[in-house]
C-alpha positions as CSV (number, residue, x, y, z in Angstrom):
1,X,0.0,0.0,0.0
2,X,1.3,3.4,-0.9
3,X,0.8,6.3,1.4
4,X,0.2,9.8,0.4
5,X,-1.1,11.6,2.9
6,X,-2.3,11.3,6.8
7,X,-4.4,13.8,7.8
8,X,-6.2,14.5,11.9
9,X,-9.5,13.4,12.1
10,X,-10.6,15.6,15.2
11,X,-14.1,15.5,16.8
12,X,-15.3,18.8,17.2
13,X,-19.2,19.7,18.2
14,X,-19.6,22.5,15.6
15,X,-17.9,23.5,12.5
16,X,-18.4,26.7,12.7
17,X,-16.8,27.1,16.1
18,X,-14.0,25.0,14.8
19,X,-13.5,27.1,11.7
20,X,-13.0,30.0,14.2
21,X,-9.9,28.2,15.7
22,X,-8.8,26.2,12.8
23,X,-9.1,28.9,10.1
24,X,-8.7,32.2,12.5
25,X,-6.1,31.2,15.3
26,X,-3.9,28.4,13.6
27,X,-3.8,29.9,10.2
28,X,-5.4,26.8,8.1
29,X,-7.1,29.1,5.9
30,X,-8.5,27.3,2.9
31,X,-11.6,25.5,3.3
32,X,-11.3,22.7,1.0
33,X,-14.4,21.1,1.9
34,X,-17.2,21.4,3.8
35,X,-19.8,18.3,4.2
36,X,-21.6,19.8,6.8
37,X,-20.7,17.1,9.3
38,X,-16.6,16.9,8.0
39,X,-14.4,19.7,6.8
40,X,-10.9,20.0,6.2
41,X,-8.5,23.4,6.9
42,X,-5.4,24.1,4.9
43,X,-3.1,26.5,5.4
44,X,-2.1,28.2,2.1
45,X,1.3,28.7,2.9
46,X,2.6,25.3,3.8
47,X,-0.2,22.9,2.8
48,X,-0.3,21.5,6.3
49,X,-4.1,20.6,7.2
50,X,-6.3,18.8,9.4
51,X,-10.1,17.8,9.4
52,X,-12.9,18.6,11.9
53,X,-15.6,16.1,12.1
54,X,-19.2,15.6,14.3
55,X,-19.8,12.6,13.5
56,X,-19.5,10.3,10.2
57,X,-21.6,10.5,7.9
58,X,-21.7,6.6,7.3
59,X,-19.2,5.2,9.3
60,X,-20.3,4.1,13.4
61,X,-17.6,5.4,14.7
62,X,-14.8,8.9,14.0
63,X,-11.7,8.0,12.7
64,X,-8.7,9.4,14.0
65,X,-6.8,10.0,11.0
66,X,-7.5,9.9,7.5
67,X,-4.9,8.3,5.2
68,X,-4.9,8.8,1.5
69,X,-3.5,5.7,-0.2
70,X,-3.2,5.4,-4.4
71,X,-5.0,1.6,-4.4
72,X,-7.7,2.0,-1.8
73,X,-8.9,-1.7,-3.5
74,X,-5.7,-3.3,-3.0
75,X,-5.1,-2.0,0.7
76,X,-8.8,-3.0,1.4
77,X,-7.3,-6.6,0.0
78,X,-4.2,-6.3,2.2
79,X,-6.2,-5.3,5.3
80,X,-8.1,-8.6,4.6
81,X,-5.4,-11.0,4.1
82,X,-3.0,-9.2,7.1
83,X,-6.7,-10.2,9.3
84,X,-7.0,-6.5,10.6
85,X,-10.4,-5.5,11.6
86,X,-12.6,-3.9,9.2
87,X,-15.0,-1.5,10.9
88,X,-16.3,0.0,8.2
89,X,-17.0,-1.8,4.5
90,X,-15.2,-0.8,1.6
91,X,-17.7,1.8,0.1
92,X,-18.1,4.4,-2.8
93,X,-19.4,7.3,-0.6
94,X,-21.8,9.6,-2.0
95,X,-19.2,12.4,-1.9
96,X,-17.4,10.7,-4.1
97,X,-14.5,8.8,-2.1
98,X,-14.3,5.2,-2.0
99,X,-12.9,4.3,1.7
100,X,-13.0,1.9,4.8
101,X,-12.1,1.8,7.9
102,X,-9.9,-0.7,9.9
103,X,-8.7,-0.6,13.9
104,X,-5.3,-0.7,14.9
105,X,-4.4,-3.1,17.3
106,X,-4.3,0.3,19.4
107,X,-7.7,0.4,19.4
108,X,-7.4,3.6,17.1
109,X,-9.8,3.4,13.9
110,X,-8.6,4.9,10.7
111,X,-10.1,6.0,7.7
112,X,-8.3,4.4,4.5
113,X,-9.7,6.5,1.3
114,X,-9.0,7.2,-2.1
115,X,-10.1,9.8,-4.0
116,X,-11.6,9.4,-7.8
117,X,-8.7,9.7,-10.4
């Protein structure tokens, strides 16, 4: 599986307030998305972001990191074959992503996504 990106998942009650702190105080400027439940916060200057989340739209459970791979279908295959928990099914989300999510050992649930090409 090849890794391009990890990004924070954080729990937050209310975008809004979030965008205040995210956006205002830390500088991550550039809304790249807004779901209305998930949004991510860029800064323009470095590219460094993070996304605030309620609560999944279709997953049971927040992930606490989202990690953007090139073959979301093979690491969904590798996932199965290492035997790591699968949490969430591999899914073509609505939004356009196709994702799932797995548990570390940790306990920790992450959210392993693609975007279309």
């Amino acid at each position: 599986m090849k890794v391009n990106r990890v990004i924070p998942d954080i729990k937050v009650d209310d975008l809004d307030t979030a965008r205040e702190f995210y956006a205002g105080f830390l500088g991550l400027s550039d809304e790249e998305f807004n779901l209305g439940w998930v949004a991510r916060f860029t800064s323009p200057e470095t590219g460094a972001s993070v996304q605030v989340l309620t609560e999944d739209e279709t997953g049971q459970t927040n992930p606490v990191a989202s990690v953007l791979v090139d073959d979301v279908d093979a690491a969904f295959a590798e996932a199965q074959e290492q035997g790591i928990e699968i949490v969430h099914p591999l899914t073509h989300e609505e939004w356009g992503v196709r994702r799932f999510f797995v548990r570390a050992p940790d306990g920790n649930v992450f959210n392993i996504v693609a975007h279309p090409r």
